[in-house]
C-alpha positions in Angstrom: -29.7 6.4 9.3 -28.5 7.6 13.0 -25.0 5.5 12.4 -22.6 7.5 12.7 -20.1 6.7 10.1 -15.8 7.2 10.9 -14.4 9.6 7.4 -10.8 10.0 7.0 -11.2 13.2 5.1 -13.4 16.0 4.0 -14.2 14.9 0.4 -15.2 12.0 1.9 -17.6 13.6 4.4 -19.0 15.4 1.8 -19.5 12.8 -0.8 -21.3 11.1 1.8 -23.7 13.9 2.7 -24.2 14.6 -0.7 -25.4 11.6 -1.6 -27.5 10.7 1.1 -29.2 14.1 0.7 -30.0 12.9 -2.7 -30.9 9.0 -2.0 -33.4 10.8 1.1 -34.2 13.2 -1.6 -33.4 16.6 0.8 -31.0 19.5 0.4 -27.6 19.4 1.1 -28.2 21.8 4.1 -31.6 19.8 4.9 -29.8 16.6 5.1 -26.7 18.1 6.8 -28.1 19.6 10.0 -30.4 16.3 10.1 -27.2 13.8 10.1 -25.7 16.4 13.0 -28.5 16.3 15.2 -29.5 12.6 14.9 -25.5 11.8 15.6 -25.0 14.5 18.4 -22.2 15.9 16.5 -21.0 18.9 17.6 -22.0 21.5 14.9 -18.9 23.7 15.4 -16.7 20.3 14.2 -18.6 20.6 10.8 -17.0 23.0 8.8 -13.5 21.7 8.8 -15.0 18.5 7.3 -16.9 20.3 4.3 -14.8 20.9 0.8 -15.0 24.3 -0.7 -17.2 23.3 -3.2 -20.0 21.6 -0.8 -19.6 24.8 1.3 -20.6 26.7 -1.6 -23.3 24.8 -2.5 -25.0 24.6 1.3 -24.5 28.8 1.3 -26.5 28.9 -2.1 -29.6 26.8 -0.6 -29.5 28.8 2.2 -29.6 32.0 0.2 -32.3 30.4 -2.2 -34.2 30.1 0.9 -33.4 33.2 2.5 -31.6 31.9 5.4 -28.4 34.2 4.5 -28.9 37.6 2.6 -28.4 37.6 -1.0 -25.2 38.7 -1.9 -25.0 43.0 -3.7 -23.6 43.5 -6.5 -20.6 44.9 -4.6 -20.2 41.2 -3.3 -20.3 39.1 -6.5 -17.2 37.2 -6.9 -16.2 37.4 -10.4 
């Protein structure tokens, strides 16, 4: 699983680590920062190859495990 893999775009990148966080059955965040450090990718590359929605979903694990703050009610997007 330390192959790194060549994506031409972002919702390709994050189809891929969506499903391989699923097929190793680990969080999107969990399988994210394992694929980086096994493939010496620079973290600060990473964002720019995430889709909104992925992004979205990686900030809600880490809220669910209280890695980020959870949002106030002044925050909520509605």
């Amino acid at each position: 699983m330390s192959e790194t893999k060549m994506f031409s775009n972002a919702i390709e990148f994050s189809k891929f680590i969506e499903a391989q966080a699923i097929e190793h059955e680990m969080d999107i965040l969990e399988f994210l920062s394992f694929y980086v450090v096994s493939n010496s990718i620079d973290e600060e590359t990473i964002p720019a190859l995430l889709t909104p929605s992925i992004k979205e979903r990686i900030e809600a694990e880490a809220r669910k495990r209280y890695i980020m703050p959870k949002k106030t009610t002044s925050e909520i997007d509605l």
